[in-house]
C-alpha positions, 0 to 999 in steps of 0.5 A: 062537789056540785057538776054543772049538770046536777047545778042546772037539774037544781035550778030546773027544780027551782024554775018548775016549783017558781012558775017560771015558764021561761026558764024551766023550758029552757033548762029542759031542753038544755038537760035534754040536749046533755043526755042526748049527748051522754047515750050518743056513743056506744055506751051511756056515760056521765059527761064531764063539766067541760063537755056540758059547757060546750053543749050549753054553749051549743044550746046558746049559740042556736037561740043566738042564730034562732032569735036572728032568723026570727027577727029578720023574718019580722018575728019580734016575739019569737025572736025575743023568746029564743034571746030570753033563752039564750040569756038563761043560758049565758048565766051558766057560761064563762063570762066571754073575752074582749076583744083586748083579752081575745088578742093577747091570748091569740098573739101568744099563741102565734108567738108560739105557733113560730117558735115551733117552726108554723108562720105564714098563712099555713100557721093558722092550723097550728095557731087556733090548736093552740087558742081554742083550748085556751079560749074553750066557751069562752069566745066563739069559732069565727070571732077567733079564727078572724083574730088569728088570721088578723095577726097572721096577715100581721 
């Protein structure tokens, strides 16, 4: 059984042997970013696929705002590398939800939230506990907290 981190350590190998620049400066500096968080704590430990998925997707969202920041600043290189990058890492990714997946899973969860007794604006605590496991890398923070006050306001 391939983990995900030993699956980007490969296709790293594979970019390096392939002469391609852009994607072994990628995948380094995403391994790099993995192992840093692995010594992070008080002992060194393997991370689990789910927590390599949320530093990929850590390690995206950074090019995201990177190549953002770039292009608002006239920067159209650099902006296009940070968004090459990002798309190198989207690769290992779960494909992200539409908006029509994104909002049945958050109108089952306030379905739920209300069933346990959580409605109202003050529901939104217990909603998003229960839509962001189920969304985990899947859809970003600020695009379902949006979803979920928009049925909350109902």
């Amino acid at each position: 059984m391939t983990t995900l981190k030993s699956k980007l350590q490969e296709d790293l190998n594979a970019a390096i042997k392939g002469r391609d620049e852009l994607r072994s400066s990628t995948l380094r500096l995403t391994l790099a970013a993995i192992t840093k968080e692995e010594v992070a704590g008080k002992e060194k430990r393997e991370l689990s696929d789910d927590e390599v998925l949320k530093v990929i997707t850590k390690e995206a969202k950074k090019r995201r705002e990177a190549a953002d920041a770039f292009a608002q600043g006239g920067r159209a290189e650099q902006a296009e590398r940070e968004q090459a990058e990002g798309e190198v890492l989207s690769a290992y990714l779960p494909k992200p939800l539409s908006d029509d997946e994104l909002n049945a899973i958050v109108a089952q969860a306030v379905e739920e939230a209300k069933a346990a007794g959580a409605e109202g604006p003050r529901a939104m605590g217990a909603v998003m506990k229960i839509v962001n496991p189920k969304v985990a890398g899947q859809a970003e923070g600020g695009r379902v907290a949006a979803a979920v006050k928009k049925h909350l306001a109902g």
